[in-house]
Backbone as a ProteinNet text record, in pm:
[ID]
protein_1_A
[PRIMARY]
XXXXXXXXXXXXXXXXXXXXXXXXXXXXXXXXXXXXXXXXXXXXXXXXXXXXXXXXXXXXXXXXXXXXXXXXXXXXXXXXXXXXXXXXXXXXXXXXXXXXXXXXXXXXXXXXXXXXXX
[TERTIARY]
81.7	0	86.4	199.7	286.6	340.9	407.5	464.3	382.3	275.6	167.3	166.7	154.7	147.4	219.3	310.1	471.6	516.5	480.4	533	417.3	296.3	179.3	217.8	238	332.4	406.2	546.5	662	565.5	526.3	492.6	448.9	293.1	168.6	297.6	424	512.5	617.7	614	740.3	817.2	871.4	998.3	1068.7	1180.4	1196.7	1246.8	1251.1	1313.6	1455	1530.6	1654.7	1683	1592.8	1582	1516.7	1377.2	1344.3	1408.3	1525.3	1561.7	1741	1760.6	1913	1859.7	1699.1	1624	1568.8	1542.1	1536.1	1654.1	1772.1	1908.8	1853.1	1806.8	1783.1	1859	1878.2	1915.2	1783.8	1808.7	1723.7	1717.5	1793.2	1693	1657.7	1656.5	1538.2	1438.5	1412.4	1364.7	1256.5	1335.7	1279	1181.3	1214.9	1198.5	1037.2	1001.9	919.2	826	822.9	774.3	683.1	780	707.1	604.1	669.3	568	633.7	813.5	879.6	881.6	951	993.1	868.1	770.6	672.3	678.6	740.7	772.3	872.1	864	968.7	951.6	1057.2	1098	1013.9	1006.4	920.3	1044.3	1139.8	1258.9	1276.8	1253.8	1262.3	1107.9	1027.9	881.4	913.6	945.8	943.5	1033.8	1146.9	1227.4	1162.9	1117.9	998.4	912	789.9	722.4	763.5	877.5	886.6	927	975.8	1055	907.9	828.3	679.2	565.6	613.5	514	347.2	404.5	268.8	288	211.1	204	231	334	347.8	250.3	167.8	22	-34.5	-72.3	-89.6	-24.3	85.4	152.1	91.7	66.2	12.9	-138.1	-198.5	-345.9	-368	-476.9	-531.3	-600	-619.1	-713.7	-877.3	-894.8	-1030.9	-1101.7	-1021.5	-1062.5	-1058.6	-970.7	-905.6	-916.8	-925.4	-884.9	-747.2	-603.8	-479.3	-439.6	-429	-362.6	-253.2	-212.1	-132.9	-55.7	57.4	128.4	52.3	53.7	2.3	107	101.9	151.2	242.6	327.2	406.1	350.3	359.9	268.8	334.7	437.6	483	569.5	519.8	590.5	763.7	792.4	941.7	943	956.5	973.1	994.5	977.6	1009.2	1139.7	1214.1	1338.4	1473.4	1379.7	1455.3	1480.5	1335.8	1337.5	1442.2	1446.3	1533.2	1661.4	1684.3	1861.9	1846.4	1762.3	1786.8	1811.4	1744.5	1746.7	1876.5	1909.2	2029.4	2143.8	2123.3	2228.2	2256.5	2105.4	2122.6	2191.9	2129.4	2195.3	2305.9	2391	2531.1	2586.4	2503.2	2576.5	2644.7	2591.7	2561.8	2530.7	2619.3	2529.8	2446.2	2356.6	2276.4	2401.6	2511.8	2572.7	2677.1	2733.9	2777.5	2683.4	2544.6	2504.5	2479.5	2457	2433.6	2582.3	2697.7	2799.6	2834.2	2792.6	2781.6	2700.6	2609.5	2463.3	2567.8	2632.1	2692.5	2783.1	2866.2	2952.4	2930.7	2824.8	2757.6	2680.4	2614.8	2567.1	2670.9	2791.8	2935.6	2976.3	2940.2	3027.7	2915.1	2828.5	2714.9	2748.1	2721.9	2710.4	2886.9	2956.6	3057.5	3085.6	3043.8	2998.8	2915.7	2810.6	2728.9	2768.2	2892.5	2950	3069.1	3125.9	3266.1	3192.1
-119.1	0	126	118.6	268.7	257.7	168.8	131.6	203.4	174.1	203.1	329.7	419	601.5	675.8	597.9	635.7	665.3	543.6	546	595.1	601.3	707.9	795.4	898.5	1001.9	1046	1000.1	997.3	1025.8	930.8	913.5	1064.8	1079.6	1216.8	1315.5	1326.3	1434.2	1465.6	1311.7	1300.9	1307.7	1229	1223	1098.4	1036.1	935.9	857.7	729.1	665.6	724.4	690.4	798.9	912.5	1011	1156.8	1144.8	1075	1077.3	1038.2	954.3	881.2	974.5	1040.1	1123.7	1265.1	1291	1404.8	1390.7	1291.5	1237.3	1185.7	1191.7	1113.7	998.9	919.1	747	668.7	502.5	421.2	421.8	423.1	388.4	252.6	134.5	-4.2	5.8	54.2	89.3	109.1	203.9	272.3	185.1	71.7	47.7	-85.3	-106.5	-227.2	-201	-78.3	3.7	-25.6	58.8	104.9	-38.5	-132.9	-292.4	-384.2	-306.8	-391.9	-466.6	-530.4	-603.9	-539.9	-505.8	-417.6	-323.2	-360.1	-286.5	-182.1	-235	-116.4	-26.3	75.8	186.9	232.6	305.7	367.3	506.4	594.8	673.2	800.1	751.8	870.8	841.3	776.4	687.4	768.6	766.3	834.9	983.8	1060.4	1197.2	1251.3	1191.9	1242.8	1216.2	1134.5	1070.9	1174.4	1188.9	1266.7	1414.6	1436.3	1606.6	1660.8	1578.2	1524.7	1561	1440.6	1426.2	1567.9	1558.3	1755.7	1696.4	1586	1543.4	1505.5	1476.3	1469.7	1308.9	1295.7	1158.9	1021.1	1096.8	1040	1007.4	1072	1039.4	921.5	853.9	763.6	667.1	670.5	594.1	541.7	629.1	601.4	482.4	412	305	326.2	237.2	260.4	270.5	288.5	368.5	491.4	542.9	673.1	826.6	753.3	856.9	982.1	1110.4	1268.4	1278.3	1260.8	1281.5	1447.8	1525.9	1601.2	1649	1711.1	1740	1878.6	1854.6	1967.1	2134.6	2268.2	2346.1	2317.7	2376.9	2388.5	2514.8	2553	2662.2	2745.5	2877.7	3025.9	3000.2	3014.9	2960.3	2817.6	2809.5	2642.8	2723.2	2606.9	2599.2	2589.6	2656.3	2685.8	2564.3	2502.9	2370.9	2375.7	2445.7	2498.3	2434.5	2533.4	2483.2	2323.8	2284.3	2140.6	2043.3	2110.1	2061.8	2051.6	2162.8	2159.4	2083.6	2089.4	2006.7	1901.1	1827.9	1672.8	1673.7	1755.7	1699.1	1677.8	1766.5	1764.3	1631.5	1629	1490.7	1372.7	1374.7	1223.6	1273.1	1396.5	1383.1	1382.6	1329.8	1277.7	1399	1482.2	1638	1614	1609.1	1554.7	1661.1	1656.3	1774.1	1824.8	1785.9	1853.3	1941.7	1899.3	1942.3	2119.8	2083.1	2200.2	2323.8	2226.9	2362.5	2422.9	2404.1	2476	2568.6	2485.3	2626.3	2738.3	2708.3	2783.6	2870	2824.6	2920	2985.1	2940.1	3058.6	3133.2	3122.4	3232.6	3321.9	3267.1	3373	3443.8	3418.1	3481.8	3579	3555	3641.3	3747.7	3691.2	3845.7	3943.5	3871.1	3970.5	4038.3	3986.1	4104.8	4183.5	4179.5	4297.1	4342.1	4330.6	4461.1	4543	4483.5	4506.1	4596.6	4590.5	4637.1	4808.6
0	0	0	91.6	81.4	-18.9	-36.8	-207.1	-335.4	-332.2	-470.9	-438.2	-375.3	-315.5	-366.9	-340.4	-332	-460.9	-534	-677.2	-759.1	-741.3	-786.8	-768.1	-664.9	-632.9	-736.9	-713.7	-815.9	-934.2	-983.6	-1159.2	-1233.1	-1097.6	-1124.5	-1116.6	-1055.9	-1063.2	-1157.9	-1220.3	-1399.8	-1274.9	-1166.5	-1109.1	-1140.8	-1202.3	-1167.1	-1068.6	-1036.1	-927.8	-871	-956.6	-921.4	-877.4	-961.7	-921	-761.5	-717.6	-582.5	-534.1	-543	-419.8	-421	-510	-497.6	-417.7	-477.1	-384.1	-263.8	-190.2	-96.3	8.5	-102.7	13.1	48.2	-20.5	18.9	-86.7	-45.9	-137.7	-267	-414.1	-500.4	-479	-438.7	-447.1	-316.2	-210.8	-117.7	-149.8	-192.3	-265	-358.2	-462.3	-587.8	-465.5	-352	-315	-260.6	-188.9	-100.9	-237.8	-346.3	-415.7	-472.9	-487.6	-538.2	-407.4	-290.4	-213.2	-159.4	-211.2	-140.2	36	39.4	157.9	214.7	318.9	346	497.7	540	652.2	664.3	583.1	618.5	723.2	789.4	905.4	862.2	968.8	988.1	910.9	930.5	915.2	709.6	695.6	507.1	447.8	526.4	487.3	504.9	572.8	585	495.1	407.2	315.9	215.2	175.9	90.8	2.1	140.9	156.6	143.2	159.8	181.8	20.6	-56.5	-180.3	-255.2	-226.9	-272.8	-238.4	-141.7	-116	-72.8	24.3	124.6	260.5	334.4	452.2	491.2	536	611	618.9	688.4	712.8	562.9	490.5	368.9	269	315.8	251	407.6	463.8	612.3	570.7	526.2	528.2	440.7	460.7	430.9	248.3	228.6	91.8	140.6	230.9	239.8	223.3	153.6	122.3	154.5	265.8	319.4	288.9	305.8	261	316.6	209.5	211	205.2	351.3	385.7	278.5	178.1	81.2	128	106.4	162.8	53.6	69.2	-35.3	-106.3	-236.2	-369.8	-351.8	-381.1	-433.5	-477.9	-438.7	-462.6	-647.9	-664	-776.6	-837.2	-924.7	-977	-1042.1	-1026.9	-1128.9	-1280.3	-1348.4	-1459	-1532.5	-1666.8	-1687.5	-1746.2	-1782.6	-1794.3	-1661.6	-1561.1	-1420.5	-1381.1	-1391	-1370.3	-1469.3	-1574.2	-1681.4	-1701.3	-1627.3	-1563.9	-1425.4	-1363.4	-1231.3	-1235.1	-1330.9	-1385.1	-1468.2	-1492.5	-1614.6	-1505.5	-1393.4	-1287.4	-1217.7	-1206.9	-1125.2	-1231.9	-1326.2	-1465.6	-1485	-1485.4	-1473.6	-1366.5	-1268.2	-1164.8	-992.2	-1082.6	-925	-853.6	-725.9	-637.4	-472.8	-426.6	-382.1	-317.3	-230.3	-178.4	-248.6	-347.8	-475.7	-519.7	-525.6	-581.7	-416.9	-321	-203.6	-181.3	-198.2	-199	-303.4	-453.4	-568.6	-544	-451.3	-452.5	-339.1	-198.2	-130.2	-168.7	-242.2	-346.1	-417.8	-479.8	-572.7	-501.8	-351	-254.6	-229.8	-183.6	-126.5	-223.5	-346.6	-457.5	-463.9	-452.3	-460.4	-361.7	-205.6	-130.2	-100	-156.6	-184	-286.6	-396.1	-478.8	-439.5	-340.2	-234.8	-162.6	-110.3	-3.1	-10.4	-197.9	-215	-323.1
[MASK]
++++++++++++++++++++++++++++++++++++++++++++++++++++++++++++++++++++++++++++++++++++++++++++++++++++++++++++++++++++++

């Protein structure tokens, strides 16, 4: 059941396995295992990276197939450009890895705020 969510999830978002699970910081055959149903109990800490990746509420990958009303995190006052997403992904398939880009991202903050500054 978390498995099928999970990877419904992913799909309705064009994410692939890889991309969630390098955006998440999890193993992808974790990952691929959850998603099939092999592996049915993730840790509560495997769901919240998941989920936060996915842009829902915990509970929502928890709930039963009864029909639940799944709590959905809101949406972004604005979306990402499909451009953006397009370099994000290329980052990830050449192999960028998130920590890789939050240090470019702090150097290029650093270089700004000293041409503010100078």
């Amino acid at each position: 059941m978390i498995g099928k969510r999970v990877k419904q999830l992913r799909l309705e978002r064009g994410i692939s396995l890889s991309e969630l699970a390098e955006c998440a910081g999890v193993a992808k055959s974790y990952l691929s295992m959850i998603e099939r149903d092999i592996q049915t109990n993730p840790s509560i800490h495997f769901l919240e990276k998941i989920a936060k990746v996915l842009r829902v509420n915990v509970q929502f990958l928890l709930l039963s197939e009864r029909g639940d009303n799944p709590h959905r995190l809101p949406e972004e006052k604005e979306s990402l450009p499909s451009e953006w997403i397009q370099l994000i992904r290329s980052a990830i398939r050449s192999g960028v890895s998130k920590s890789s880009m939050e240090e470019f991202i702090a150097c290029q903050q650093r270089e700004m705020r000293s041409k503010h500054t100078t």
